[in-house]
N, C-alpha and C positions, 0 to 999 in steps of 0.2 A: 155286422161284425163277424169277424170269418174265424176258423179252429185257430186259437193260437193268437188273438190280435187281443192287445190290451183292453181288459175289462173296466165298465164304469168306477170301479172301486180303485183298478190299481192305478188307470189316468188321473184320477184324484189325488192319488199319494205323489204321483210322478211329476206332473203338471207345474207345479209350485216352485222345482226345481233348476227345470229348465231356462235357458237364455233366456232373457224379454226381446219379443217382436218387435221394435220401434224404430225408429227413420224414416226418412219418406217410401212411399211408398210398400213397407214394409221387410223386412231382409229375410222370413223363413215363410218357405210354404207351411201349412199347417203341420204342427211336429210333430201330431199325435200317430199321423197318417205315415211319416215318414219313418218312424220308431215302428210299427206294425212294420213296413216293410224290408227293414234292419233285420227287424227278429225274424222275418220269414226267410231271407235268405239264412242267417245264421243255423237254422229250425233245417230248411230244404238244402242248403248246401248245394243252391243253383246260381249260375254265374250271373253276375248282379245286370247283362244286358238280358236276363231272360224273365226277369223280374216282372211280374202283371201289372200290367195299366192301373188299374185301382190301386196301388201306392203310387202312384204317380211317375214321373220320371224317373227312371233306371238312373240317372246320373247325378238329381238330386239329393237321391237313399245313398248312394256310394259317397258323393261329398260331404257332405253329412255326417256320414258315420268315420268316416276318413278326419274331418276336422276334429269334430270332436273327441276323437280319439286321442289328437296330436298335440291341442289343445288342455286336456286332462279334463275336461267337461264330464264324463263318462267317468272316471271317479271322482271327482266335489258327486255327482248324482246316486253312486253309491251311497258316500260317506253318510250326505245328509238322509238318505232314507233310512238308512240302518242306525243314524240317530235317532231321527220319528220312532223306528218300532222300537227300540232300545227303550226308550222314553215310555212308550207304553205296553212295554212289558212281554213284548212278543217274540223276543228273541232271546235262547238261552244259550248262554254262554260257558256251560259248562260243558256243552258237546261241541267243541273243537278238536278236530283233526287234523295230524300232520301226517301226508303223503309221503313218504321215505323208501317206494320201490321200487328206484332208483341209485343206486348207491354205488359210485366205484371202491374199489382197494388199490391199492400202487404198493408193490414190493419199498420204493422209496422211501 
């Protein structure tokens, strides 16, 4: 497991959430490996064909992350996790903030 690549604990919360693998011959490379390399480029901000062998295919992690995205898979995988911790209690909710340093004015 390399700096930064999903720990035993957090593949357990995450795992659960994800798509199911089934049809013939299978429809996803393994997805634990393909999220570790999502998050490295996201992490390195290197262009996803420069991406290391050990995530596997550079164009697997880019469609992937591309579908899912488009798909809304990537938030149902928030939601449901931030219900798990909500659920037990590991998330407070009294520290929300809202980003407002942004602001126009218009004489209008």
């Amino acid at each position: 497991m390399g700096r930064g690549d999903l720990s035993d604990e957090e593949w357990a919360r995450l795992e659960p959430h994800l798509p199911a693998n089934h049809g013939r011959g299978g429809r996803w490379q393994c997805h634990r490996r393909v999220i570790n390399g999502i998050l490295f480029r996201q992490r390195t901000g290197l262009p996803g064909r420069d991406l290391p062998p050990c995530f596997g295919s550079w164009k697997t992690v880019h469609d992937r992350h591309r579908r899912w995205s488009a798909d809304g898979t990537w938030e149902r995988i928030l939601r449901a996790v931030q219900a798990d911790a909500d659920t037990e209690g590991r998330i407070d909710w009294s520290m929300v903030s809202v980003d407002s340093t942004t602001c126009r004015a218009h004489q209008h």
